[in-house]
Each structure stands twice: as C-alpha cells, then as structure tokens.
C-alpha positions in Angstrom: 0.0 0.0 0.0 1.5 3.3 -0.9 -0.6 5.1 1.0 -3.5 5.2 3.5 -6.9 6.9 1.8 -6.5 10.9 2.1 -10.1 10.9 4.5 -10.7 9.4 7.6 -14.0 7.6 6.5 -17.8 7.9 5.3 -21.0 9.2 7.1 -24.8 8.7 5.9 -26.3 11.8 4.5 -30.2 11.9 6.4 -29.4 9.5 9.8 -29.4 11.5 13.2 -27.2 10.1 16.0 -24.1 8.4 16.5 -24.5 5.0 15.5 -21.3 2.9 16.2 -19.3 3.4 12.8 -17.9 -0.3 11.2 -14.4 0.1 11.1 -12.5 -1.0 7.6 -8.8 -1.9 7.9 -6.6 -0.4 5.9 -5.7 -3.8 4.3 -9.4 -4.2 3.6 -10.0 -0.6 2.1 -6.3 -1.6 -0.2 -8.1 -4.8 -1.3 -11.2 -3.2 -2.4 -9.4 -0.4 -3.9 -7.1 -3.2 -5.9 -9.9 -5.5 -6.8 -13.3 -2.8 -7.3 -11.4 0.2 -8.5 -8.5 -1.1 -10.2 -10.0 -3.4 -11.4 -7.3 -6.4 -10.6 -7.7 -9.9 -10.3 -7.5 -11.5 -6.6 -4.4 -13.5 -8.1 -2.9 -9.9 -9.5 -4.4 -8.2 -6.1 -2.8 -10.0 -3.9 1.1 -10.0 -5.5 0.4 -6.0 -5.4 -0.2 -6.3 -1.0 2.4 -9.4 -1.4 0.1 -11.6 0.4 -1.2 -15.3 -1.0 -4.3 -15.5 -2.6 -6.2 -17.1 -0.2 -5.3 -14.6 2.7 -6.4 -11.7 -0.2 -9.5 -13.1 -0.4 -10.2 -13.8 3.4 -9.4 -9.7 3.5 -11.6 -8.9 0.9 -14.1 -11.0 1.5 -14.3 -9.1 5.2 -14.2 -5.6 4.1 -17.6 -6.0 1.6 -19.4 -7.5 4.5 -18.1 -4.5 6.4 -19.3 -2.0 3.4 -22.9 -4.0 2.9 -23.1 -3.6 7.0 -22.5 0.1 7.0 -25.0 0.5 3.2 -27.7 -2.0 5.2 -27.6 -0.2 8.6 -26.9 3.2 7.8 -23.5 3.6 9.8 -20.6 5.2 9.2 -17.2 3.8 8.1 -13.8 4.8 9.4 -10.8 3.5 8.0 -7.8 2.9 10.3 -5.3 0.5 11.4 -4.1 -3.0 10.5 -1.0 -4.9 9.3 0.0 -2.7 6.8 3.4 -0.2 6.2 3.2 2.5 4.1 5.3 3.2 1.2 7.3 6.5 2.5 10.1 7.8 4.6 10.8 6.9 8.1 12.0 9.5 10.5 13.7 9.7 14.1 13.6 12.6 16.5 16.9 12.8 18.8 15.0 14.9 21.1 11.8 12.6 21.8 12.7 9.1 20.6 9.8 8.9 18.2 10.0 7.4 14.6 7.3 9.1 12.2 6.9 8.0 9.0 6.4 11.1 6.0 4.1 9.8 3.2 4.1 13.3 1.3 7.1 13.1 -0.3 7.0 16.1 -2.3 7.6 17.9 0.8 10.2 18.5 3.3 10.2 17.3 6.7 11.8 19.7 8.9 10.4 18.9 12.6 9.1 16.0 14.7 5.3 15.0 14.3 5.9 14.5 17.9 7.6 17.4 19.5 8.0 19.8 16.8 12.2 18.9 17.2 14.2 19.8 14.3 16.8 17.4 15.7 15.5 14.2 13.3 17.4 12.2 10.9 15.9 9.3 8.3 16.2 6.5 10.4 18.2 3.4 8.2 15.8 0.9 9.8 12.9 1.9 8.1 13.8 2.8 4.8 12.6 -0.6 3.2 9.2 -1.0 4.4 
C-alpha cells in the first residue's frame, strides 16, 4: 500500500445520532481499492499487498461485509489500522525518541510530528518497508 486513503471515513447523509461506525482496515480498504477500482484480479491483487491468494481473499471478502453492514444499517465507516506499512520515509527525532513515517514526499520534513524537534534524521531501519 503506498498510501492510507486521504479521508478518515464515510458518514450517511439523512441519519441523526451516533450509530457505532464499522471500522474498515486499511488492508481491507487496499483490497477493495485493488480488486473494485483497479479493477485487478484477486491472483494480480494480492502480488500487489504481497500476500497469498487465499489470505487476499479472506481480507476482501471481510471488508464487503463491512461496506454491505454500513450501506444495510446506515452507519458510518472509518478506516484505520491493521497490518500494513506504508510506502514513504521513516523518520527519528533525537529529542523525543519517536520514529514518524512522511508519506508526502513532495515535501520537506523539517520537525518531529511529535515534538515539533528539528533534531530528526531518516532512520536506516525503516527505509525498506
């Protein structure tokens, strides 16, 4: 996955209240972006997230019954989470400890996410996820 979707979910237009949203992995939203929108085979889909076939299909399988849940019931959806790493580069702050990873790449990084530090370096750990 290069990187995670630029929102942080959907909401129904017309329901009032806060249902409990379903909550779609990013692994699951990756697979349906792959397989619905890219129109990629589960074979071709799952060399792209380098996972087997089967294990592809377990994840997509999951996130359309999490879509039909939310369409059906009228919640929202939130993405977040799972076993994925994103395509970008690592950082470490010297002040703070933290690593922070910087998926824009047209951009700079200058200071930690953390602690606003301008004492960071790429950390060589990280470059390769």
């Amino acid at each position: 996955m290069t990187n995670p979707p630029h929102f942080k979910g959907y909401k129904p237009i017309g329901i009032e209240g806060d249902n409990e949203p379903v909550t779609l992995n990013f692994e699951e939203y990756e697979a349906i972006r792959l397989s619905d929108y890219e129109m990629h085979g589960q074979v071709k889909a799952s060399e792209i997230m380098e996972i087997s076939r089967p294990t592809f299909a377990r994840i997509y399988e999951s996130a359309r019954r999490k879509v039909a849940q939310a369409f059906v019931t009228g919640k929202a959806i939130i993405f977040e989470g799972g076993k994925v790493y994103f395509d970008s580069d690592w950082f470490c702050c010297k002040q703070c400890g933290c690593n922070f990873n910087h998926p824009e790449k047209d951009k700079e990084i200058v200071r930690c996410a953390l602690c606003g530090s301008e004492s960071i370096e790429q950390c060589p750990d990280f470059k390769d996820l």
